[in-house]
C-alpha positions as CSV (number, residue, x, y, z in Angstrom):
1,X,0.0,0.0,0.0
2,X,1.6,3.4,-1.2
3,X,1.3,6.4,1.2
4,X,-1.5,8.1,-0.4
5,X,-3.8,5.0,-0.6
6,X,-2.7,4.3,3.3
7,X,-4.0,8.0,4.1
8,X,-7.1,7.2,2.3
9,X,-8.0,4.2,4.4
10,X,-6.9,6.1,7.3
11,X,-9.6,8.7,6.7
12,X,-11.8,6.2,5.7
13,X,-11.4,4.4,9.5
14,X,-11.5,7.5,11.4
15,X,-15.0,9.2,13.0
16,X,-15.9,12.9,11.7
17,X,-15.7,13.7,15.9
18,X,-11.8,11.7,15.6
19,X,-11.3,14.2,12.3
20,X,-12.0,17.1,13.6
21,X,-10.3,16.2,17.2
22,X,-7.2,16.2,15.1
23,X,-4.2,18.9,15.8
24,X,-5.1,22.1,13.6
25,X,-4.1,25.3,13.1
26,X,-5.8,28.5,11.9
27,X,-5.6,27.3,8.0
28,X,-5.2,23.5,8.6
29,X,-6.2,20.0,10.0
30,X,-3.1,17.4,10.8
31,X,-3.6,14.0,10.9
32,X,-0.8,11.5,12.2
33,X,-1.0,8.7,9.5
34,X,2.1,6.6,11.0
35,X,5.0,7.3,13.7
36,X,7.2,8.9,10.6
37,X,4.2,10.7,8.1
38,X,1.4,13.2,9.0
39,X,-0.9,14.6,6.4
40,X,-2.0,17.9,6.9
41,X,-5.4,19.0,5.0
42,X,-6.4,22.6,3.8
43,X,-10.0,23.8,2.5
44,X,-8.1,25.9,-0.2
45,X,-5.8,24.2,-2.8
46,X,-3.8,27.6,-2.9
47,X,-2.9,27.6,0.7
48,X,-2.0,23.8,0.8
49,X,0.6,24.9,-2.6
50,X,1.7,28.0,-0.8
51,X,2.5,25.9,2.6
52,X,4.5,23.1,0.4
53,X,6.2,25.3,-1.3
54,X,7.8,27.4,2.5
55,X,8.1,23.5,3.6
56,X,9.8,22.9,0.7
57,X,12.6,25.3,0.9
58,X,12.4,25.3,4.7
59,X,13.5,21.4,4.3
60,X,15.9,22.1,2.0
61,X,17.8,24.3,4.5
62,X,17.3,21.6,7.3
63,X,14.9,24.3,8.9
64,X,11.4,22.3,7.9
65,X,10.5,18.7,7.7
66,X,10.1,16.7,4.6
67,X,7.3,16.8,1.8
68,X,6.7,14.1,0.3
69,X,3.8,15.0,-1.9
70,X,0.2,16.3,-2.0
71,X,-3.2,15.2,-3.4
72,X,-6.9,16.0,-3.3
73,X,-8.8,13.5,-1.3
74,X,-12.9,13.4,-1.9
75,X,-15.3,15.2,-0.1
76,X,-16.7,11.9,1.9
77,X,-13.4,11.4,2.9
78,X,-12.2,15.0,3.5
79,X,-11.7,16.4,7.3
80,X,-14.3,18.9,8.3
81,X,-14.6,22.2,10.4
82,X,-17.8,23.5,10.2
83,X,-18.8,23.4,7.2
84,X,-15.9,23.6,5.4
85,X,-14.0,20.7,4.2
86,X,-10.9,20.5,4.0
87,X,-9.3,18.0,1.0
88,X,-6.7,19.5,-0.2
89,X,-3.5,17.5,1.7
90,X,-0.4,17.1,1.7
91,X,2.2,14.5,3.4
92,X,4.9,15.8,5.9
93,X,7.6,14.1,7.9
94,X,6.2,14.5,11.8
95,X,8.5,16.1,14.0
96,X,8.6,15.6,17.5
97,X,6.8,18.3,19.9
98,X,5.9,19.0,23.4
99,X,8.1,17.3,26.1
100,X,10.7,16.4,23.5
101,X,11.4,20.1,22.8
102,X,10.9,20.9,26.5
103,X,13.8,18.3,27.2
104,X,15.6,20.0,23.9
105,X,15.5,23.1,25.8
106,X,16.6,22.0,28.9
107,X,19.6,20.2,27.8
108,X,20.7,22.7,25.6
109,X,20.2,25.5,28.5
110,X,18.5,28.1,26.0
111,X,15.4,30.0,26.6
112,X,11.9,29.6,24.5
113,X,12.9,33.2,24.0
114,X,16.3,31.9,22.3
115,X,14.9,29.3,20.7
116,X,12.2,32.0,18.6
117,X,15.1,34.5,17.8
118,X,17.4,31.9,16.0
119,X,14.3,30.1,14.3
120,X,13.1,33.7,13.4
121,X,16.5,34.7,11.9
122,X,17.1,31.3,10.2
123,X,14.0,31.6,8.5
124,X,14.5,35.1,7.7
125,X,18.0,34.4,6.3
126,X,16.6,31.6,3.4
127,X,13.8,34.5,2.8
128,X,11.0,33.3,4.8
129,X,8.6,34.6,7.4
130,X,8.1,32.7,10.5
131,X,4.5,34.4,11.2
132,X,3.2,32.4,14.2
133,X,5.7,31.5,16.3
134,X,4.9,29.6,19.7
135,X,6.0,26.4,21.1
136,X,3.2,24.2,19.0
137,X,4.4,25.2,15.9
138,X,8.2,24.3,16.3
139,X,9.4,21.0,16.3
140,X,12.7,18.3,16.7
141,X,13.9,16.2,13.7
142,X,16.9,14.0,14.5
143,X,17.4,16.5,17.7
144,X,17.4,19.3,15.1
145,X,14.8,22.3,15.6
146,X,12.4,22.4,12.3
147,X,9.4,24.4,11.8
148,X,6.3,22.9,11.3
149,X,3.8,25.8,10.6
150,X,4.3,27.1,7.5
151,X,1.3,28.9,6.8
152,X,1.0,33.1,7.0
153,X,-1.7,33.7,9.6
């Protein structure tokens, strides 16, 4: 089973109360399809190309976890929030959050307040905005701090 089709009967499994349980931003739903991949879905297809595209060259600078490709999924199967749905997706590496960066930050004896002004910088210096930075939307990738919001609300 390739990735896409294991999203797909992932979707297909989960409850509409599981779906829209799932982490979520302002612009997006995430759904953890396996320890490694996440899919994260978007009601617009503009935003979801606009996000893979920061990812994208985030990743490329070791600053933002993988893409490994997007897709439309159908509206039955689509994640929804209100009444919008939201199938436009697209497969990310998951990164590791909470405690893990908590321990990051403790072992490395720098402030959340340290932490933002280098990931604002990095980001800044490969041309991109960090716009909503707080400890959710930051993340550890082989003990490496990534981004993982890459939206610009």
């Amino acid at each position: 089973m390739n990735t896409t089709e294991l999203v797909l009967s992932k979707l297909s499994e989960m409850s509409e109360e599981h779906k829209r349980s799932s982490p979520s931003g302002c612009a997006c739903i995430f759904i953890q399809i396996t320890d490694k991949i996440g899919a994260k879905f978007y009601c617009c297809e503009g935003k979801r190309d606009e996000c893979v595209e920061r990812q994208t060259i985030a990743n490329k600078h070791g600053l933002g976890p993988e893409v490994f490709g997007s897709f439309e999924v159908s509206e039955e199967l689509a994640p929804k929030r209100g009444r919008l749905k939201y199938k436009y997706c697209y497969l990310t590496e998951v990164a590791e959050t909470g405690g893990a960066l908590d321990d990051w930050l403790d072992a490395n004896f720098v402030s959340f307040r340290e932490t933002e002004k280098y990931m604002m910088d990095a980001m800044e210096n490969i041309g991109l905005t960090f716009y909503d930075f707080h400890d959710e939307n930051i993340g550890l990738i082989n003990g490496e701090l990534v981004c993982i919001d890459f939206g610009e609300e």
